[in-house]
N, C-alpha and C positions, 0 to 999 in steps of 0.2 A: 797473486803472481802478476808481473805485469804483464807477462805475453798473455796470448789467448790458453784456456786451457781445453784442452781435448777431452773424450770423453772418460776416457782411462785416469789421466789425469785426475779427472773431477773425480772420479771416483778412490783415489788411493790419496787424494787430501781430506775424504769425508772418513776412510778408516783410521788414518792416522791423527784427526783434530774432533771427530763427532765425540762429547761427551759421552752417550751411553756408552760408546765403546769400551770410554776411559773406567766409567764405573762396573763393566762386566768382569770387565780385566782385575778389577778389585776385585770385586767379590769372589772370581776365580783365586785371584792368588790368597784372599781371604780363607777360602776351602784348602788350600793344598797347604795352609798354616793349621789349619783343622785335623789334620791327618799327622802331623809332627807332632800337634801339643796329643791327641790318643796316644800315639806310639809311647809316648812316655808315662804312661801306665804303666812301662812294663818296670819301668826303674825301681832301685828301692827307694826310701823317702829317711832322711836325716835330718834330725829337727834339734838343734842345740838354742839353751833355755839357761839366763843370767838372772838373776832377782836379787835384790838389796832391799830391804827394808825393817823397820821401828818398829816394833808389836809391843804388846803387851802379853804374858804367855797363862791369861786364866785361860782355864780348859773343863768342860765339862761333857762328862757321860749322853747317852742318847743318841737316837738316829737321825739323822740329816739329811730331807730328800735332795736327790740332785739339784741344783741350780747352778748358776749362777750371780748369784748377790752377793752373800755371806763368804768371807773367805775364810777359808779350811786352817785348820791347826793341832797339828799335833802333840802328843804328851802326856805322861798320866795327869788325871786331877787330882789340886794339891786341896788341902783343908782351909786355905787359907787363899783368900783375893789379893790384888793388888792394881793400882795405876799406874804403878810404875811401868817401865818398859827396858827395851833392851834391840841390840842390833839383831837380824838376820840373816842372813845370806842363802846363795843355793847357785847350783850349777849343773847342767849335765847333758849328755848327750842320749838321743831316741834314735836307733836306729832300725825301721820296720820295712818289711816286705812281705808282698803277696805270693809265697812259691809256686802257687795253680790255683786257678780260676773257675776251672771248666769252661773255660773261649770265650769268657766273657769280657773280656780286656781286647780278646782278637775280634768280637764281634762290635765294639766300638772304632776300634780302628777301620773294619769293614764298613762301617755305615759312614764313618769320615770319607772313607775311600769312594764310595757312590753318593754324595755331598758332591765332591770335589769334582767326582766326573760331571753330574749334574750341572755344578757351574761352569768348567768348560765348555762346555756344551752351548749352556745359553748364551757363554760370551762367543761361540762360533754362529749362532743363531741372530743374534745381536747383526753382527758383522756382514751377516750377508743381506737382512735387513734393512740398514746403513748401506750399504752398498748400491742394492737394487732401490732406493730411495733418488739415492743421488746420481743414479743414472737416469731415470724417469724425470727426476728433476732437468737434469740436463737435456735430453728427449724434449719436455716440454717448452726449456726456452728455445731449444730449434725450432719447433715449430711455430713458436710466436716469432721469432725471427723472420723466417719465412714469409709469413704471413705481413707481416709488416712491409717488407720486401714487397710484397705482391700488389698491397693496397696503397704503395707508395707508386706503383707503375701505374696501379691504375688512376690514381690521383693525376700523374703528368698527364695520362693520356687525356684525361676529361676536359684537362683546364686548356690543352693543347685543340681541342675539339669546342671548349665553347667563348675560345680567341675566333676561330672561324668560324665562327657562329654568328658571333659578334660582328665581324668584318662583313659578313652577308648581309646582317639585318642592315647596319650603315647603308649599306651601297642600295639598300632596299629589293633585293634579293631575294629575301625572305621576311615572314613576317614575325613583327616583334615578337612573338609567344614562345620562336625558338631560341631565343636569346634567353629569356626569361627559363625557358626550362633545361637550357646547358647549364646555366649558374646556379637551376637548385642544385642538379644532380654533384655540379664541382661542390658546392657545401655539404654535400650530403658524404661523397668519395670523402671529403677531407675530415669530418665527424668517426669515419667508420678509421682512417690514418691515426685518430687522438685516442680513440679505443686499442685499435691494435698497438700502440707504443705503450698505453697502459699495460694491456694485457703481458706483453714482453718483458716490461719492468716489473712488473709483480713476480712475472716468471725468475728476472734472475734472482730477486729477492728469494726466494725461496731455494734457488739453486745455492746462494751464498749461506744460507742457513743449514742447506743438506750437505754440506761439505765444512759444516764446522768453521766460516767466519762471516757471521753475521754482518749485515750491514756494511759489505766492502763491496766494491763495485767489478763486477765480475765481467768478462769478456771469454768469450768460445769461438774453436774453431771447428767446422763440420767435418771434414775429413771424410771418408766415403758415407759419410749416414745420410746423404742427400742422392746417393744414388740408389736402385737397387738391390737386397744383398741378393748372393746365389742363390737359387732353391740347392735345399738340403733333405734328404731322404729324413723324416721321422722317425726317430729312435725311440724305443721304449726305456721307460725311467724304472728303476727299481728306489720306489719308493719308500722304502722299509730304510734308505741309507740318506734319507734327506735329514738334514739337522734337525728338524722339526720333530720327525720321528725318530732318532736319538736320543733327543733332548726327553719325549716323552719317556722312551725305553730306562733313562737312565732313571727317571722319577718312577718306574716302577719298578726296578733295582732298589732302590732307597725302601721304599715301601719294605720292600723282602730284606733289607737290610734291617730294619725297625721291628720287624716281626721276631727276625732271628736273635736280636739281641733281646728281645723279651722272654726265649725262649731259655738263656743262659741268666737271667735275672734271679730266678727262684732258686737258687743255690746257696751252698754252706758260703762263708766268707772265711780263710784261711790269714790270720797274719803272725807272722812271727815278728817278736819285738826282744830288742837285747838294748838294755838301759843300762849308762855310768852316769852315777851322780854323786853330788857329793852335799853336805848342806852345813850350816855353822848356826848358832846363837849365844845369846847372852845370857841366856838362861838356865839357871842347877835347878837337879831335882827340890834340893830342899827349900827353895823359892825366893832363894837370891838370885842375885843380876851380876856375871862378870862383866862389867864395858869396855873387858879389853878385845873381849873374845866377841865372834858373831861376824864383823866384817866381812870374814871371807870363809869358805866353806872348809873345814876340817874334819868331816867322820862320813865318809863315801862306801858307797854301797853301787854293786852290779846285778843285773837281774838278766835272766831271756827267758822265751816263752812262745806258746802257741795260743793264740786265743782263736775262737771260731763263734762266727756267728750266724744265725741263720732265721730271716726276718720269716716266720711261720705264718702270719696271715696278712702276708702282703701277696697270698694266692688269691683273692677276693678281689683288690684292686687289679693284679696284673691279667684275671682272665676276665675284665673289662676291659681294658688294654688290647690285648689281643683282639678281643672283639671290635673293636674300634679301627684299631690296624688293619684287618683283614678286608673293612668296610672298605680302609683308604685305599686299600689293593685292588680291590674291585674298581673303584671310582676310575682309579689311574690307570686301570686298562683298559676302561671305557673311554676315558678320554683317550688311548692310544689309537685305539677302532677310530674315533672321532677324528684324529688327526690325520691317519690314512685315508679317511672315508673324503674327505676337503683335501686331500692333496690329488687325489683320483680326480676329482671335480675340476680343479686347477688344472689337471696336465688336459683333459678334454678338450675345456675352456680354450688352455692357450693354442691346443693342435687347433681346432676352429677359428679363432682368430688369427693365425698364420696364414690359414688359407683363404680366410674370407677377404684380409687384407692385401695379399698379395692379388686378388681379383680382381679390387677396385684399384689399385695400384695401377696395374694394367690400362682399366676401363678409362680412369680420369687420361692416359695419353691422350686416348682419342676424343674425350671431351675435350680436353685441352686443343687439338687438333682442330677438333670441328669450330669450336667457341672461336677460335683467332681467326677463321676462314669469315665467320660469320658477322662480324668485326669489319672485316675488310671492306666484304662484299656491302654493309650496311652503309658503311662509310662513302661507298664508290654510289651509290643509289641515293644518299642524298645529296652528292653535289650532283649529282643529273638532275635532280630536282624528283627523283621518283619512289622516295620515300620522304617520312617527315623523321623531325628529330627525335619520339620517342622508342624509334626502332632502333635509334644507332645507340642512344641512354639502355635498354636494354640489353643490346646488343656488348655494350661495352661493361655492363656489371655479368654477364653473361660468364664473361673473359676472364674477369679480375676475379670470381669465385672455381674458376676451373684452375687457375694459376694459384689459388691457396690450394685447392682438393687435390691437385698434381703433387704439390710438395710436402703438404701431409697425409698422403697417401703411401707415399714413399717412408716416410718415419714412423708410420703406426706400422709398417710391416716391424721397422727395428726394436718397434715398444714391445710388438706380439712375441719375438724372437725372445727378447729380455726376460717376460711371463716364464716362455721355458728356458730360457738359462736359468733364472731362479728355483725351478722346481729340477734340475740337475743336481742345486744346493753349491754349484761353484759358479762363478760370472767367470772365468780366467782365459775360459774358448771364446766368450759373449764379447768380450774387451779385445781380445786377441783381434777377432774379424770385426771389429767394429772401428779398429787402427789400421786396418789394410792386410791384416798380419793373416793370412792364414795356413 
């Protein structure tokens, strides 16, 4: 953008341009396409079958395990071989259904359905993420902002201090060493101005990255994050509804989803099939060849039926399975404990840095206070001649660190706040008062 952007801003161009968002968002709508192609289990299945082809029609007695290499052929056997050949045909329609299951079609769809939840979830997990990324990011180029601001004032002031320094020693005044030691310290303020401009450009490099455009040159405006926010009364979080632990709950959902469909596994398999076909050759019994006939199918035949089938010692592998699932059940509530146990840790965390923050927030006023008194008074003491120059060189880095500690004092109170926006699982109150808005 070409104006500055705020911190809302930054933050609703890193949901809407940050790749992984883009790939959660897939993989979510990936899951809820997981749940459509299940549901169509419940269909029945139609399967039409055309075949043309040249044979030859010797035929002999004997059993034929399954395969497929050799292809099948019907007929009685004649006494007599031949090379010759002759046209084929065939045509027809299959059409089969499953009429009950025992839930074992519903229990595919159920584990599609906690897939699906599952990826929503991580792509809401994702986003807040991305979010609170790109807010920190932005966070931290203010304060390298700042900070820059700060050691560029301190810069004039030095260079402004060792001009009359300089003018003293001339007029002989003073002796040449205080000359020589305003100019280190102006090199030294100007050293510490090449670092903080670094610092800041790295910072917004990383803010252009957390908002999803690399490599553009990025510009912010502070809007009240350079003042104090309000103290606000500490709320308790019910942690059990952050995405995180969701995200967890839903993955041990799946688990119990995976269990249940092994539980409907070991069952009969019902299909009913109703077959038209039809089929043609070139071929008489007495083992001539018509070549008029074969082309196309002439003597069709209908069939229905139930067939059932029932895999008997696939109980072996499936209460391995189970075994195995059950394991993952356990895992995934382990990790759930695990995820509430670290989000407990987090909200403490962040109440403590709220308050430790808003402390020094405070404190650095009156350092800042005292430092610029101190400053003065240094200043005023040695043109009396009654201090030397590295009181006021003290005196003046004194200043220029209480003038960073002032203003990122004030912004770590807004980074602490952000910890627990995050751990509410929504930035949208954090954004609101972070624009004026509350």
């Amino acid at each position: 953008s070409p104006h500055p952007l705020s911190l809302e801003q930054a933050v609703e161009l890193a949901l809407k341009n940050y790749p992984a968002i883009r790939a959660a968002r897939a993989q979510a709508q990936s899951a809820e396409a997981g749940i459509e192609l299940a549901r169509t289990s419940f269909l029945p299945r139609a399967d039409l079958l055309w075949q043309e082809n040249r044979a030859t029609r010797n035929n002999v007695f004997g059993l034929l395990l399954p395969q497929s290499t050799l292809p099948s052929i019907s007929g009685p056997q004649l006494d007599s071989t031949t090379q010759a050949s002759a046209w084929g045909s065939a045509g027809g329609l299959l059409f089969s259904w499953e009429p009950f299951d025992f839930g074992l079609r519903k229990a595919n769809v159920d584990l599609a359905k906690a897939h699906g939840k599952q990826a929503a979830l991580a792509e809401t997990v994702t986003q807040l993420d991305v979010a609170a990324a790109a807010a920190d990011a932005f966070l931290t180029l203010l304060a390298a902002e700042q900070t820059v601001r700060a050691v560029q004032a301190n810069v004039e002031r030095t260079e402004t201090f060792a001009k009359a320094v300089g003018v003293l020693v001339t007029n002989q005044l003073r002796p040449g060493v205080d000359s020589s030691r305003a100019e280190a310290e102006l090199a030294a303020a100007q050293n510490l101005l090449i670092q903080a401009h670094q610092t800041a450009e790295l910072a917004r490099a990383n803010l252009a990255d957390a908002i999803g455009q690399p490599g553009e040159s990025i510009t912010i405006e502070a809007g009240p994050l350079l003042t104090l926010p309000p103290t606000q009364p500490l709320t308790s979080v019910n942690l059990s509804l952050h995405p995180l632990a969701l995200a967890q709950t839903a993955s041990i959902d799946a688990a119990k989803a995976r269990e249940k469909l092994l539980e409907r596994t070991w069952v009969p398999r019902f299909n009913w099939q109703t077959a038209i076909y039809g089929r043609g050759t070139g071929a008489r019994l007495d083992g001539t060849f018509n070549n008029s006939r074969g082309f196309y199918p002439d003597t069709f035949n209908w069939a229905t039926g139930v067939s059932i089938t029932f895999p008997v010692f696939d109980f072996f592998g499936l209460r391995a399975r189970h075994k195995a699932e059950a394991n993952n059940l356990a895992a995934e509530q382990a990790r759930y404990d695990q995820v509430i146990n670290t989000l407990k840790t987090q909200d403490k965390r962040a109440n403590i840095l709220i308050e430790s923050a808003r402390k020094i927030a405070a404190n650095t006023e009156i350092q800042l206070k005292a430092a610029r008194e101190t400053l003065t008074r240094a200043q005023v003491r040695y043109e009396y001649g009654l201090t030397n120059v590295v009181e006021v060189a003290d005196a003046q880095r004194l200043q220029a660190q209480a003038e960073i500690d002032s203003a990122v004092a004030r912004l770590a109170v807004w980074r602490a706040m952000l910890a627990g926006a995050k751990l509410q699982g929504d930035l949208t109150s954090y954004l609101k008062q972070a624009a004026g808005n509350r």
